[in-house]
C-alpha positions in Angstrom: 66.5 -89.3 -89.8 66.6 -93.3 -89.7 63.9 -94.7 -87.9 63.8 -95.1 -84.3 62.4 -98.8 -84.2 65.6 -99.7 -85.8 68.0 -101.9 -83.9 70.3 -99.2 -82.3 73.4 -100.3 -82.9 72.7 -101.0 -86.6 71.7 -97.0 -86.4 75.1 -96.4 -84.9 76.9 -98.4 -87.1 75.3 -96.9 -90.8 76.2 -93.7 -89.0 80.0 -94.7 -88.6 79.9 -95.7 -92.5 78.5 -92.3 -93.2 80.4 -90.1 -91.1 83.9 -91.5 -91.6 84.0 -93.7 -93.7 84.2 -96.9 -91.6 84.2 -100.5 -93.2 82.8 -103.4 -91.4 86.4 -104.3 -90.0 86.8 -101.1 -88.5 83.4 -101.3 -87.1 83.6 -104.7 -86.0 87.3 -103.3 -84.4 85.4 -101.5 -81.7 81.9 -103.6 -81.1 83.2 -104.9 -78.0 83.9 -100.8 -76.7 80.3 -99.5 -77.1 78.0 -99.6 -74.1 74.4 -98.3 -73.6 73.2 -95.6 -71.5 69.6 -94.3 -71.1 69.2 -90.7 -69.5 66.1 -89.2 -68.1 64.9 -86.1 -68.9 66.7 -83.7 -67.0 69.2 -86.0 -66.1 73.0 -85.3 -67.1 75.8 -86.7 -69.4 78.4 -84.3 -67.8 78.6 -82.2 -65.4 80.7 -78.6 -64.9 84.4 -79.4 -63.1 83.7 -82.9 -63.9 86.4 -84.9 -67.0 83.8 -85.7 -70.2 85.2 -89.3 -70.5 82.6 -90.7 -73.3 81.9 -90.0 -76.3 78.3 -90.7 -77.3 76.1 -91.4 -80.3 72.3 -90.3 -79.5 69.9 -92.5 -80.5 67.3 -91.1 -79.6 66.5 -88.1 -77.7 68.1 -83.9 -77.0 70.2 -82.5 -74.9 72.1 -79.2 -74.2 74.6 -77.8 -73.9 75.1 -75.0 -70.7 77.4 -72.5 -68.5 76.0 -71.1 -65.6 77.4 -67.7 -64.8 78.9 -67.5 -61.2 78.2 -64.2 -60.2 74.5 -64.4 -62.1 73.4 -67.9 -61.3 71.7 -67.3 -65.0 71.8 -70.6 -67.6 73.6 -69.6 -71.4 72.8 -72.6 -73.5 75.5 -73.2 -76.1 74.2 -76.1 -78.0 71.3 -78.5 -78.9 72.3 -81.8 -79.7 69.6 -84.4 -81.1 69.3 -87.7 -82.5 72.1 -89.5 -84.8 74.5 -87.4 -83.4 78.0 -87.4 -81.6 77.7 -85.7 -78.1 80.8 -85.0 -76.1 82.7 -81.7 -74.4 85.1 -82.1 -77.1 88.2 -79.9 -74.8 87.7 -81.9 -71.9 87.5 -85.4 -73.6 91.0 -84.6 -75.7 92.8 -83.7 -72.8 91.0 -85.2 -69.8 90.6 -82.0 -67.9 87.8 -80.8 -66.5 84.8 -79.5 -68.5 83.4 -76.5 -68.0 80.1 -77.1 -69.4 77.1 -79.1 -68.2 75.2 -81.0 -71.1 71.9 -82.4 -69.9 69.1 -84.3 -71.5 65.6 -82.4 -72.5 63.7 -85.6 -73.1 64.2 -89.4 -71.9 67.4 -90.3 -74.3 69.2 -93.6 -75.4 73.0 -93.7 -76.1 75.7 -95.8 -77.4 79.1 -94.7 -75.6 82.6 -95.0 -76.0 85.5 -94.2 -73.5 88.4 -92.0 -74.1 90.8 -95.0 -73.6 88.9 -97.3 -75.9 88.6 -94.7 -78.7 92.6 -93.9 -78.4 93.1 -98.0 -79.0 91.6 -97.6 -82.5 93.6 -94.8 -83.4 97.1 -97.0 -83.7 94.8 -99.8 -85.6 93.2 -97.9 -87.7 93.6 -95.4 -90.2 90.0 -94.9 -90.5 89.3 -94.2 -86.5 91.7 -91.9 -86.8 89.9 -90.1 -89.6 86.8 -90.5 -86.8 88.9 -88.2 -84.5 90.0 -85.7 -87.2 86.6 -85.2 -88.6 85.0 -85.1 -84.5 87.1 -82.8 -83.9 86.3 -80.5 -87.1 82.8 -80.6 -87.0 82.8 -79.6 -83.5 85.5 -76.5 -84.3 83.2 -75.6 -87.3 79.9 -75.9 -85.0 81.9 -73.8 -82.3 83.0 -71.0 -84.9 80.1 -71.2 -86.6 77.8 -70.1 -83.2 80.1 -67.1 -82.3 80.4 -65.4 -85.9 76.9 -65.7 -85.8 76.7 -63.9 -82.6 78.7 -60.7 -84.2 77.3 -60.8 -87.4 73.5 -61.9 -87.6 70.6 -60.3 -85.8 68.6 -62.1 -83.4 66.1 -62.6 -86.0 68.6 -64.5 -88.6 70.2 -66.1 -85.4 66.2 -68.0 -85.0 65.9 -68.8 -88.3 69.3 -70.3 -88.4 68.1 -72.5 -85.5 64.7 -73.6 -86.9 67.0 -74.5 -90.7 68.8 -76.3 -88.8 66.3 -77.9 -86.0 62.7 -77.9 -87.9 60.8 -79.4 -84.8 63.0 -77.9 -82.2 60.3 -75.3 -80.8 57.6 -78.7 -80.6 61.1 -79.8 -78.0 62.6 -77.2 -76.4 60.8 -74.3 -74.1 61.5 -71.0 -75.8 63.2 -69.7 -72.7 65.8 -72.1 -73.7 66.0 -71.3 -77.1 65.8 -67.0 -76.0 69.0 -68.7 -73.9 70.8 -70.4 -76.9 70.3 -67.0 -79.3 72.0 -64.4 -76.7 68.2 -62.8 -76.2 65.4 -62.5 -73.6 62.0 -64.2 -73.8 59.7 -61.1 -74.7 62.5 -60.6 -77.8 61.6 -63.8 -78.9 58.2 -63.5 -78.9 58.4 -60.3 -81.1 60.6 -62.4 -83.2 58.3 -65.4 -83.6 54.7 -62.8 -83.9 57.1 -60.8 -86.9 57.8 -63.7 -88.9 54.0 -65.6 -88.1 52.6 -62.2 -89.5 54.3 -61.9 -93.0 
């Protein structure tokens, strides 16, 4: 992880290089489209029924991903989404309908955004922002895929330590009702989990 007292847009812009392959010229295509956004903890980047017109780049900070069940009124988290990462409702952003999802932010957060419009005026001037869109779009399929196999196929248990390979210091972040939410399991499961694996 690239640290945090660096200038945020240089973070954004080494992440570009990395993640598709963007030169300086394609960078320097879109400088002018980014704007920053700071959300408070508990505070949302989209709401449910509303259009996800941004993509963002988190600099700093976590959010999630959630439905709310209607007939419940009970919270299923999706995703977790931390630093030096894209965050957007991927359906709702590609075709400007409504998203069904609300992400909100777990800690105070920082982003750099893009709108829908401006990232579709790279695409025609730029082979490489087009590549941005292609591999946005896959890593979110994959992530998406990725979460329901492992809702068939892996136990609760494998599910957790899935979550902490991936997210080391998530449980120093996230309240463990959230991350009983995320795995499909209730709080007192994930407490047996957690006291199984401390005890080995």
């Amino acid at each position: 992880m690239k640290s945090m007292s660096a200038d945020p847009t240089e973070i954004l812009n080494q992440n570009l290089a990395q993640f598709a392959q963007l030169n300086d010229e394609d960078i320097r295509l879109a400088a002018r489209f980014w704007t920053h956004r700071t959300i408070p903890k508990n505070e949302f980047f989209n709401f449910r029924n509303s259009v996800c017109r941004h993509i963002g780049f988190i600099v700093k900070g976590l959010f999630r991903v959630y439905y709310v069940d209607t007939e419940t009124e009970i919270e299923h988290n999706i995703y977790f989404v931390a630093e030096n990462t894209f965050l957007v409702s991927l359906k709702s952003f590609l075709t400007q309908t409504a998203c069904p999802y609300n992400i909100e932010a777990l800690e105070d957060s920082e982003l750099i955004m893009i709108s829908h419009d401006h990232l579709q005026s790279l695409y025609p001037q730029s082979h490489a922002w087009e590549r941005f869109g292609r591999l946005l779009a896959e890593q979110y399929f994959v992530y998406s895929q990725s979460k329901s196999e492992a809702l068939l196929s892996q136990s609760a248990e494998e599910r957790y330590l899935s979550l902490l390979n991936n997210f080391p210091d998530l449980t120093n972040r996230v309240s463990l009702g959230h991350i009983a939410s995320y795995l499909g399991i209730k709080g007192p499961s994930l407490s047996r989990i957690r006291a199984q694996i401390a005890g080995r």
